[in-house]
Biopython code that builds the backbone (N, CA, C, O; Angstrom):
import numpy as np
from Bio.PDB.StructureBuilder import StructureBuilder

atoms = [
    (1, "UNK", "N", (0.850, -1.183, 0.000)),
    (1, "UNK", "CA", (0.000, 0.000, 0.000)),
    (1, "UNK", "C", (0.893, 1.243, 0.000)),
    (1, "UNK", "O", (1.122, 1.848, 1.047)),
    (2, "UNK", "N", (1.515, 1.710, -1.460)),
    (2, "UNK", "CA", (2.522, 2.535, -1.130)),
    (2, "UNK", "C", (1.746, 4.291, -0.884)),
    (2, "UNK", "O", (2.323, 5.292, -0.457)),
    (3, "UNK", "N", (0.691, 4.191, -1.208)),
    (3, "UNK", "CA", (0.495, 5.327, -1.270)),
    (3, "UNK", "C", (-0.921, 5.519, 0.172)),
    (3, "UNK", "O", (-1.914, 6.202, -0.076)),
    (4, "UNK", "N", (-0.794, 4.976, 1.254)),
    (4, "UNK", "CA", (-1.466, 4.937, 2.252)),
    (4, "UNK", "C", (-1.690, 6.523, 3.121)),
    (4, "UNK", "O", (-0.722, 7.261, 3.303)),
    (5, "UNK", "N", (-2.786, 6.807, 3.496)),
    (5, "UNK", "CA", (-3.417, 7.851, 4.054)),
    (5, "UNK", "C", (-2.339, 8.005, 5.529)),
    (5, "UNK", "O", (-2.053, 7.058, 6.262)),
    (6, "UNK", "N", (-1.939, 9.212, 5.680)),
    (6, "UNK", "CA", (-1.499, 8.865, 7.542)),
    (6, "UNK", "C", (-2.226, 8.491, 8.412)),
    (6, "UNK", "O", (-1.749, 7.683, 9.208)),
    (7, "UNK", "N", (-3.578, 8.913, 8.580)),
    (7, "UNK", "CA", (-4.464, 8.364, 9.536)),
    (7, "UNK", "C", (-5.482, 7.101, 8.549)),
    (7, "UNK", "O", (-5.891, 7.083, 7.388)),
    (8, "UNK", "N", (-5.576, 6.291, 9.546)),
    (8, "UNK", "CA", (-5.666, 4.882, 8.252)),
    (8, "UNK", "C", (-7.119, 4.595, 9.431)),
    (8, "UNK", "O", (-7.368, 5.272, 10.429)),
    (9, "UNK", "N", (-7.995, 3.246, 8.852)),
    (9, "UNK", "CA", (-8.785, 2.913, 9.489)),
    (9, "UNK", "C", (-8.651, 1.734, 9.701)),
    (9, "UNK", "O", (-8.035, 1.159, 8.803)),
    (10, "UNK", "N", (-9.005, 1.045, 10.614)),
    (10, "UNK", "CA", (-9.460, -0.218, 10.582)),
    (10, "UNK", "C", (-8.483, -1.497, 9.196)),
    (10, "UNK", "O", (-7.465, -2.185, 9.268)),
    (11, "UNK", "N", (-9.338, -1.278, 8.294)),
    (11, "UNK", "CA", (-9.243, -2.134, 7.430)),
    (11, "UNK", "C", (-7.568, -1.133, 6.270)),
    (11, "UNK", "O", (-6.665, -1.739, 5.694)),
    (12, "UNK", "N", (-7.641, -0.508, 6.293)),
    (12, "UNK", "CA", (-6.237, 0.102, 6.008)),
    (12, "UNK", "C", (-5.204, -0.397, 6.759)),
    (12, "UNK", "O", (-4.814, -1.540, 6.522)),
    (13, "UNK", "N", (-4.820, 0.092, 7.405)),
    (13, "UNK", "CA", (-4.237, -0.155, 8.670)),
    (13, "UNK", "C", (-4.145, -1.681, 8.649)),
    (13, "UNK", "O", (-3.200, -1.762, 9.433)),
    (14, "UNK", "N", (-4.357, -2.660, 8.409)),
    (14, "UNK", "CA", (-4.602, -4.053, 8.348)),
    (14, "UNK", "C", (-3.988, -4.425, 7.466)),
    (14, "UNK", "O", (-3.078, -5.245, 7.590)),
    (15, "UNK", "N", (-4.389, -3.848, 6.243)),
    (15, "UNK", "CA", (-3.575, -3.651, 4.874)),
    (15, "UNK", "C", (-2.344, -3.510, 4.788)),
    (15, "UNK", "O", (-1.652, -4.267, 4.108)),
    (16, "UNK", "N", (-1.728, -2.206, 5.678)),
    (16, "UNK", "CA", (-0.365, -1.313, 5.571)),
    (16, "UNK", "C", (-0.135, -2.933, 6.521)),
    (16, "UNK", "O", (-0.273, -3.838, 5.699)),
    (17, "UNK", "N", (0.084, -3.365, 7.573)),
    (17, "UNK", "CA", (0.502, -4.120, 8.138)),
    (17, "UNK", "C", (0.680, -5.380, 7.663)),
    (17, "UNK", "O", (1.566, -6.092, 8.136)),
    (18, "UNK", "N", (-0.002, -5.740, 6.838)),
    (18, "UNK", "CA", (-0.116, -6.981, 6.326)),
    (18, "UNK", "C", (-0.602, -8.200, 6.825)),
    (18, "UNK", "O", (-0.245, -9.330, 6.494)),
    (19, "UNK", "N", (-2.038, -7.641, 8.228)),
    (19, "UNK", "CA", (-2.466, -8.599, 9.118)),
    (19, "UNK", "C", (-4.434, -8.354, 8.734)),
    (19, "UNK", "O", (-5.047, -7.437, 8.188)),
    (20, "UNK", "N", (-4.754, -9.310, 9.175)),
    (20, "UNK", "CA", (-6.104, -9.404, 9.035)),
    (20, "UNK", "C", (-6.573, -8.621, 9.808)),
    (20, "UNK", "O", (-5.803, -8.360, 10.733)),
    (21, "UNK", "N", (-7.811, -7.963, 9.848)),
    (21, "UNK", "CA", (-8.397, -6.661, 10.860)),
    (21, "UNK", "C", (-8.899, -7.947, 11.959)),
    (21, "UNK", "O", (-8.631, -7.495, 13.073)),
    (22, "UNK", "N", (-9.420, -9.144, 12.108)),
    (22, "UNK", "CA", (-9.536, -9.538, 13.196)),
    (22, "UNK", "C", (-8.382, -9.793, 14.334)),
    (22, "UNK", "O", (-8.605, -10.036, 15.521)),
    (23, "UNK", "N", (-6.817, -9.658, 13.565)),
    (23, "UNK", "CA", (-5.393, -9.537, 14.306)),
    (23, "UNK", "C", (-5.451, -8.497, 14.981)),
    (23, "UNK", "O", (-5.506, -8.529, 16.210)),
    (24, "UNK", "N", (-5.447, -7.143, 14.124)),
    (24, "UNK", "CA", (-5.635, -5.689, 14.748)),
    (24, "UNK", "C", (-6.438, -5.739, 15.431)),
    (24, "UNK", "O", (-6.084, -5.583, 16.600)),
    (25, "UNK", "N", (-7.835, -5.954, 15.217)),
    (25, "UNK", "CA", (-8.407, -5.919, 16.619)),
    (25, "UNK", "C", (-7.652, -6.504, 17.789)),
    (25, "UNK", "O", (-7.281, -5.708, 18.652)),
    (26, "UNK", "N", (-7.367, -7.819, 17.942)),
    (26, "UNK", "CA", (-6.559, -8.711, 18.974)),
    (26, "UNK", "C", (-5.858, -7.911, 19.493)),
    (26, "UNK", "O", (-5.866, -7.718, 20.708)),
    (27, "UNK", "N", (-4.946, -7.150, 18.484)),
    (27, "UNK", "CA", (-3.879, -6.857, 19.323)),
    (27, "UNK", "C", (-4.510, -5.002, 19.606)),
    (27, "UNK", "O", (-4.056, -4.298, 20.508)),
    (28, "UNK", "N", (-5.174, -4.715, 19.000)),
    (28, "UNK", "CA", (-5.834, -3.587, 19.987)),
    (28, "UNK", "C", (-6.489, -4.038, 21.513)),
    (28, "UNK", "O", (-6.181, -3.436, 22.542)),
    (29, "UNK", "N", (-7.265, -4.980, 21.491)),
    (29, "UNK", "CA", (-7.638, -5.577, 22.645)),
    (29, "UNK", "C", (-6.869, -5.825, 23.533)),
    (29, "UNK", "O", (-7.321, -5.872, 24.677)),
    (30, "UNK", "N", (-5.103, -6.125, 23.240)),
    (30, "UNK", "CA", (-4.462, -6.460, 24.157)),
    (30, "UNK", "C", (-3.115, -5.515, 24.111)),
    (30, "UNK", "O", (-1.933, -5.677, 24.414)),
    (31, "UNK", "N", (-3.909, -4.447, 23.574)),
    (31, "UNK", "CA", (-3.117, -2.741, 23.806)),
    (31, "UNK", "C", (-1.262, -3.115, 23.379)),
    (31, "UNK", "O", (-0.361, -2.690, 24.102)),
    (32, "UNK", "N", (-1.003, -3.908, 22.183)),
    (32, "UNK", "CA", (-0.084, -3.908, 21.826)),
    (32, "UNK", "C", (0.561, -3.227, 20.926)),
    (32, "UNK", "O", (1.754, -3.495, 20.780)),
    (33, "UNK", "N", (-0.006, -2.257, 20.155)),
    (33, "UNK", "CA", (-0.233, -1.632, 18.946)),
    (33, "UNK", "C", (-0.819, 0.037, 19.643)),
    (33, "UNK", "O", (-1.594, 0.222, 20.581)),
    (34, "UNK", "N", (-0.127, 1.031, 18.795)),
    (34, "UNK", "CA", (-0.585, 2.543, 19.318)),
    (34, "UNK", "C", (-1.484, 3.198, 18.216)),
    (34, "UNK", "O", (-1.143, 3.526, 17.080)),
    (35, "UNK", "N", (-2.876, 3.329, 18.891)),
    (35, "UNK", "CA", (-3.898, 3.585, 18.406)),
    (35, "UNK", "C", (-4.430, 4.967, 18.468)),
    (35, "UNK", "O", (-3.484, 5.741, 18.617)),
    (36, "UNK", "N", (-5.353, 5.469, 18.423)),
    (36, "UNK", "CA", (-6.501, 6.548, 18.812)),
    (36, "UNK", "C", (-8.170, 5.635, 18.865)),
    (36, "UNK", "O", (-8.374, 4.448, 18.613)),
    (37, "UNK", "N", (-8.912, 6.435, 19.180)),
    (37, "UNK", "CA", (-10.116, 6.439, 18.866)),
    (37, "UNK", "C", (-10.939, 7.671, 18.405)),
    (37, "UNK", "O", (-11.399, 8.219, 19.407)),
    (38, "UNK", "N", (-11.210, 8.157, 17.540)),
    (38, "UNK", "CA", (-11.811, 9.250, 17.130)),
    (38, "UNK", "C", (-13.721, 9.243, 16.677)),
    (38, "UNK", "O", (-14.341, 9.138, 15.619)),
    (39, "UNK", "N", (-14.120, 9.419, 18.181)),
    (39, "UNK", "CA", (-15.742, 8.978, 17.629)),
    (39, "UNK", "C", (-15.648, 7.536, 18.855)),
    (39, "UNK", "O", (-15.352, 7.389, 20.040)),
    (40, "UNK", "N", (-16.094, 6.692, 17.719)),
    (40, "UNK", "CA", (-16.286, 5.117, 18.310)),
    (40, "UNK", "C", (-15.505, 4.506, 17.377)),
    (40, "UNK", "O", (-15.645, 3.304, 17.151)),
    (41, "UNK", "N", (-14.581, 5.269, 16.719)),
    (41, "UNK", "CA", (-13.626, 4.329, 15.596)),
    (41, "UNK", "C", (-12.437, 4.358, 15.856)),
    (41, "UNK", "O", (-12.115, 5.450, 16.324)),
    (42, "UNK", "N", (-11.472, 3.522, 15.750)),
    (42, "UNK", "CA", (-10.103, 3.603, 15.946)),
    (42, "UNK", "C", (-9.548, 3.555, 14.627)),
    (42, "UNK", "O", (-9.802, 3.003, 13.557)),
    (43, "UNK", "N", (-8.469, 4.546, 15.229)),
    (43, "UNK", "CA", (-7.575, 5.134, 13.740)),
    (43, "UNK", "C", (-6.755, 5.070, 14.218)),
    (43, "UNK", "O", (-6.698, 5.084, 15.448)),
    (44, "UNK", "N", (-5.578, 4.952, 13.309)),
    (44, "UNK", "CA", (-3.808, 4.833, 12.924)),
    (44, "UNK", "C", (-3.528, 5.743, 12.066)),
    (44, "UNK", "O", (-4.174, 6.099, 11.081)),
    (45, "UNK", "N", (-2.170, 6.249, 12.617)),
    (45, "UNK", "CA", (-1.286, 6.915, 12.452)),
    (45, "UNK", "C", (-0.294, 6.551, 11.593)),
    (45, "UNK", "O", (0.393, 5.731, 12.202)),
    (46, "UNK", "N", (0.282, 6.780, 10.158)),
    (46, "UNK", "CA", (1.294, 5.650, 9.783)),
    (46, "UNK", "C", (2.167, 6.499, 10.279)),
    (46, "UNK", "O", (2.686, 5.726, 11.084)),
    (47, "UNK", "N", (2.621, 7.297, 10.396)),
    (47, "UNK", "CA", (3.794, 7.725, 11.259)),
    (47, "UNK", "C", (4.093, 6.866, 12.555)),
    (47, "UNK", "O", (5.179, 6.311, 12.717)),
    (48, "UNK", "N", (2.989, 6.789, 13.522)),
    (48, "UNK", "CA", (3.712, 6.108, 14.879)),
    (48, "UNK", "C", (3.440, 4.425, 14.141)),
    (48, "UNK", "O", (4.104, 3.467, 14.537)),
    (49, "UNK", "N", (2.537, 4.309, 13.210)),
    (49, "UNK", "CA", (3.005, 2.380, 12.961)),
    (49, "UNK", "C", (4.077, 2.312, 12.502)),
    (49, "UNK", "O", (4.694, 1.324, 12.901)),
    (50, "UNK", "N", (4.809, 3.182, 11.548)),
    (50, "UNK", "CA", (5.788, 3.342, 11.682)),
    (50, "UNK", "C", (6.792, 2.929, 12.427)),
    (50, "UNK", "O", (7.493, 1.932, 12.254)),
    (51, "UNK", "N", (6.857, 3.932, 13.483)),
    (51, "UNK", "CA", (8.261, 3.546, 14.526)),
    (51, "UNK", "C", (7.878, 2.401, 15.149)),
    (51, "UNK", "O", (8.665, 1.455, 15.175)),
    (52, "UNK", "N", (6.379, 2.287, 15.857)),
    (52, "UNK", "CA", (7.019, 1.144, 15.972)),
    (52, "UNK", "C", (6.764, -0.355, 15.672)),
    (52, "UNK", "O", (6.586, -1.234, 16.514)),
    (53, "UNK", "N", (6.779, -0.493, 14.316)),
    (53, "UNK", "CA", (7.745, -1.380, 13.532)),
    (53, "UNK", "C", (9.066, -1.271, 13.924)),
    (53, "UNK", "O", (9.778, -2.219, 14.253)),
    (54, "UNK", "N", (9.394, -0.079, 13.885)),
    (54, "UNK", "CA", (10.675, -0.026, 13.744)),
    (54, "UNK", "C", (11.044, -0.480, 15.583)),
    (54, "UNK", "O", (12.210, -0.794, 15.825)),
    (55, "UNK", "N", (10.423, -0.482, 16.295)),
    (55, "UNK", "CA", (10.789, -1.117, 17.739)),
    (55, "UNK", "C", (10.711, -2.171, 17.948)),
    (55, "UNK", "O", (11.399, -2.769, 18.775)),
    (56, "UNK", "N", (9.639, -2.769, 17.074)),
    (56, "UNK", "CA", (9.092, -4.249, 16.934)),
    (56, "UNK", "C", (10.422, -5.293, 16.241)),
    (56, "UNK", "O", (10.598, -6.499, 16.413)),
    (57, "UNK", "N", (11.136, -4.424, 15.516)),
    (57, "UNK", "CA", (11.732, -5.517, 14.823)),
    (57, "UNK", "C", (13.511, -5.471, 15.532)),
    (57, "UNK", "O", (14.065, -4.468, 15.984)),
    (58, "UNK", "N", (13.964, -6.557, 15.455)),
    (58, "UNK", "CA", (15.391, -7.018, 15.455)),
    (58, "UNK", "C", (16.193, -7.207, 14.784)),
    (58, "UNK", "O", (15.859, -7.975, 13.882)),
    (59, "UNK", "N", (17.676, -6.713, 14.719)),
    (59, "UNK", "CA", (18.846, -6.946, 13.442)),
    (59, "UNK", "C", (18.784, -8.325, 13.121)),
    (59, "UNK", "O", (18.222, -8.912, 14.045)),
    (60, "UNK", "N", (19.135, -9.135, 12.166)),
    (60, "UNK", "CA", (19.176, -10.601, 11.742)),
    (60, "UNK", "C", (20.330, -10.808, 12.637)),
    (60, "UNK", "O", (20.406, -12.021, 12.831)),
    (61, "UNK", "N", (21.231, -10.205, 13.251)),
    (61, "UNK", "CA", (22.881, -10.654, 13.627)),
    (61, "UNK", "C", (22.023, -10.991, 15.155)),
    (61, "UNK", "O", (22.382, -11.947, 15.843)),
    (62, "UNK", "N", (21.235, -10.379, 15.446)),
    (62, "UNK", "CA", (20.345, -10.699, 16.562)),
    (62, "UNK", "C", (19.626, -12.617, 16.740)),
    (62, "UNK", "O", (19.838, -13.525, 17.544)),
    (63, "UNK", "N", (19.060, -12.518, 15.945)),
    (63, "UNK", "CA", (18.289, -14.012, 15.882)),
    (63, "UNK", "C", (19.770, -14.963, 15.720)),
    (63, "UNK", "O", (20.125, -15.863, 16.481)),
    (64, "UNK", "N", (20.469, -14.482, 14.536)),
    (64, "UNK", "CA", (21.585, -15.866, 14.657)),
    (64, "UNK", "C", (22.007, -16.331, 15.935)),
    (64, "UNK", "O", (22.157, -17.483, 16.341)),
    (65, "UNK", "N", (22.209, -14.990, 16.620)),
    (65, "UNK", "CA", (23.067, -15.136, 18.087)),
    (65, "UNK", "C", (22.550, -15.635, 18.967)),
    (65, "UNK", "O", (23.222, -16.164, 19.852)),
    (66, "UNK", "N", (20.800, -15.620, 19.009)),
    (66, "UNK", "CA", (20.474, -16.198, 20.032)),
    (66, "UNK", "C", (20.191, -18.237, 19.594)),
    (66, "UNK", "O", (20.327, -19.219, 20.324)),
    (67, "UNK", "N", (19.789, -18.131, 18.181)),
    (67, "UNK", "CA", (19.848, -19.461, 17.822)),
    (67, "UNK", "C", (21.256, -20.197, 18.291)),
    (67, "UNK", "O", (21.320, -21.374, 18.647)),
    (68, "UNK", "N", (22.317, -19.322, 18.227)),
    (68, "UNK", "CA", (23.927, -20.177, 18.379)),
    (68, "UNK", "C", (23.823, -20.610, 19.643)),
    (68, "UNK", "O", (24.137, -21.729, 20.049)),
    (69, "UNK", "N", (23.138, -19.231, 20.606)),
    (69, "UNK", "CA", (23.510, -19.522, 22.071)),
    (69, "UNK", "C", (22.265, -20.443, 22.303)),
    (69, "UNK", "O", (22.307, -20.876, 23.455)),
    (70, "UNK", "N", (21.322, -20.833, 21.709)),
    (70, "UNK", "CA", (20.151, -21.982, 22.410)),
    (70, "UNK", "C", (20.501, -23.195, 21.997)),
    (70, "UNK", "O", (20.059, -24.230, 22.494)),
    (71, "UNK", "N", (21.660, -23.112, 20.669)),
    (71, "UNK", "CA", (22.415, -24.354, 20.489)),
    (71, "UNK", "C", (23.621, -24.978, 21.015)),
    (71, "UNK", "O", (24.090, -26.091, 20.780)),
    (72, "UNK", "N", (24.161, -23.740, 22.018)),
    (72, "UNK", "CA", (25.853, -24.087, 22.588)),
    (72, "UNK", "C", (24.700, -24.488, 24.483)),
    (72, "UNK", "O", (25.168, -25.224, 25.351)),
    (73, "UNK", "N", (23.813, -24.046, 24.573)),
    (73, "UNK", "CA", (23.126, -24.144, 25.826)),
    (73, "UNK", "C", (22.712, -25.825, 25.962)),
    (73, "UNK", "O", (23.158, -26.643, 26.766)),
    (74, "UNK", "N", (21.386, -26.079, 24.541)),
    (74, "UNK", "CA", (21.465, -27.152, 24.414)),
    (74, "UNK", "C", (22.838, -28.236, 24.934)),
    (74, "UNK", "O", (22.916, -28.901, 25.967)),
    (75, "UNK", "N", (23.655, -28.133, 24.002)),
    (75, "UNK", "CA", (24.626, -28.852, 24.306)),
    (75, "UNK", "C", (25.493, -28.918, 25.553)),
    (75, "UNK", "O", (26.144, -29.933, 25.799)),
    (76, "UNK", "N", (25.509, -28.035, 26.207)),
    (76, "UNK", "CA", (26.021, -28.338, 27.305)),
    (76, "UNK", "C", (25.268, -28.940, 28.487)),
    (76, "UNK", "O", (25.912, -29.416, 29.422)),
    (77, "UNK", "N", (23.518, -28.942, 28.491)),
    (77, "UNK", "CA", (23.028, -29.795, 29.023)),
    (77, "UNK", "C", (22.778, -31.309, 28.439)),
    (77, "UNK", "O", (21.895, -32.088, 28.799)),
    (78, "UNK", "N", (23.689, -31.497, 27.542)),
    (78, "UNK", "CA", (23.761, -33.474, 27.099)),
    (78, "UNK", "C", (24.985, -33.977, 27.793)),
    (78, "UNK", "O", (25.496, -35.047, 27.464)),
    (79, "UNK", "N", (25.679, -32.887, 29.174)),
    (79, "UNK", "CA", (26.994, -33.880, 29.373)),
    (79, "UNK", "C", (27.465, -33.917, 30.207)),
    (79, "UNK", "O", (28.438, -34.661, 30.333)),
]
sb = StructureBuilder()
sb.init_structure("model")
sb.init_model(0)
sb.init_chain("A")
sb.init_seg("    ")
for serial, (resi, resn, name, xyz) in enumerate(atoms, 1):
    if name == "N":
        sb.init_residue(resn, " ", resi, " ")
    sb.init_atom(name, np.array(xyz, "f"), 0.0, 1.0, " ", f" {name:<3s}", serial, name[0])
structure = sb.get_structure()
């Protein structure tokens, strides 16, 4: 959705994310995600989905390191 509104709705917002609006809801329900409500509707910001994505996510040098260390851990409990 390259050309997405800043304040998005519901089903936008779902879109830009690439999750089903029954996810967004979920994770509105469990206040994981930074929202508004304007009215009785909740709206997004692509600016703050934005960042945080950008908080949400981890360097790849990240995941290797912890895969190495759950594999050097593993192994030292076989001995």
């Amino acid at each position: 959705m390259p050309d997405s509104p800043e304040v998005m709705n519901i089903r936008q917002a779902a879109d830009y994310l690439g999750i089903s609006s029954d996810t967004l809801y979920k994770y509105l329900a469990e206040e994981r995600i930074p929202a508004f409500k304007l009215g009785n509707r909740w709206k997004f910001k692509k600016s703050v989905l934005d960042r945080w994505m950008e908080r949400q996510s981890f360097p790849v040098a990240s995941v290797a390191e912890s895969a190495r260390s759950a594999r050097e851990e593993k192994g030292r409990g076989n001995r």
